[in-house]
N, C-alpha and C positions, 0 to 999 in steps of 0.2 A: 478557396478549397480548404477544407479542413479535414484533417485526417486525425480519427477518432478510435486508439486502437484500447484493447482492455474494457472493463465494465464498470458502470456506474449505480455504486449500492448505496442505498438512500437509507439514513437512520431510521428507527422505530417512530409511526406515527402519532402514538400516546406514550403519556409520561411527561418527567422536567427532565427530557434528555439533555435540553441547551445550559440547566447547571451541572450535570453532570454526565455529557457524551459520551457516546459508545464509544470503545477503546478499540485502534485499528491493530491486527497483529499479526506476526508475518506468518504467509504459508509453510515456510517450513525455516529451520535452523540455516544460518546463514552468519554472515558478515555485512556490516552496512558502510558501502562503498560511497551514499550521498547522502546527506540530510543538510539541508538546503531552500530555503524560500525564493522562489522563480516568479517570474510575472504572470505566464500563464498558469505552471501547475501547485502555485502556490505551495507554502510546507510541504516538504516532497521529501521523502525517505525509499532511497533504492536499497534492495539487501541483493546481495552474491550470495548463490547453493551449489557454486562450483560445476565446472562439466557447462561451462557458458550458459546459465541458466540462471535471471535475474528477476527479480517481482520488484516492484514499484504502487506506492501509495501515495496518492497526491491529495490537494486540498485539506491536508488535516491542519488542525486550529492548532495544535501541538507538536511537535517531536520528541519522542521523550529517549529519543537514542542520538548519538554522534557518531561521527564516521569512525571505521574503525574497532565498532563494537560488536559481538558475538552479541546474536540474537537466537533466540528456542521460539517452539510455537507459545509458550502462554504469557509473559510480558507483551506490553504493548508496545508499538513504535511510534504511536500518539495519537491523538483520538480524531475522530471525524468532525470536519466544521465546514467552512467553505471560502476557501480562504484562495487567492487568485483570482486567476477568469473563471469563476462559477456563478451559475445560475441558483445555487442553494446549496446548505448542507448537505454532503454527500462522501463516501470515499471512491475515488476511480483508483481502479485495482487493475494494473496489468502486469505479465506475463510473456515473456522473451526468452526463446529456448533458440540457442547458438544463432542470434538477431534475426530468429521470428517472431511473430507476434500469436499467441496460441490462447485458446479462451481460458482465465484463469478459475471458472467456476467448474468446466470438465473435468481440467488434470488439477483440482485441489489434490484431491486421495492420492493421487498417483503421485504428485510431485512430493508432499509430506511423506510418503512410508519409502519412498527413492534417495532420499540424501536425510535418510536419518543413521 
């Protein structure tokens, strides 16, 4: 049984994105509570938006933050690769509002203009 929560966005099809990967960035301002290389979720960066409200980015080839660090929407928190249990380059983005699991592509807008 595997339980598959949050989405999985697949880099641009054209171009040399593999010398230079899209860069993965958090939904909204935050604090980054994990950055961390796992077996399964591979480079894995969790940020805190406060109000128990967490996003998470896995498989990226990078980290380009440490725990501890103030993040905004336009740095990255390291770019997309596929690094773990992945079938391909990809970023799985999810989304945890007070340990639910909520689609992070619905409440993007909502979750950014709420804890700005």
């Amino acid at each position: 049984v595997s339980i598959h929560s949050g989405v999985d966005l697949a880099p641009p099809t054209s171009g040399a994105w593999s010398q230079s990967p899209p860069s993965a960035h958090s939904m909204a301002p935050g604090v980054v509570v994990l950055a961390q290389s796992l077996w399964l979720e591979g480079n894995m960066v969790v940020v805190y938006h406060g109000d128990s409200i967490y996003t998470t980015y896995c498989h990226l080839k990078n980290m380009r933050v440490k725990v501890g660090a103030l993040v905004a929407v336009g740095p990255p928190v390291g770019h997309v690769g596929s690094t773990g249990h992945s079938s391909g380059p990809h970023l799985h983005l999810a989304l945890r509002i007070h340990g639910v699991n909520v689609d992070p592509l619905a409440a993007r807008d909502t979750l950014n203009s709420a804890v700005r």
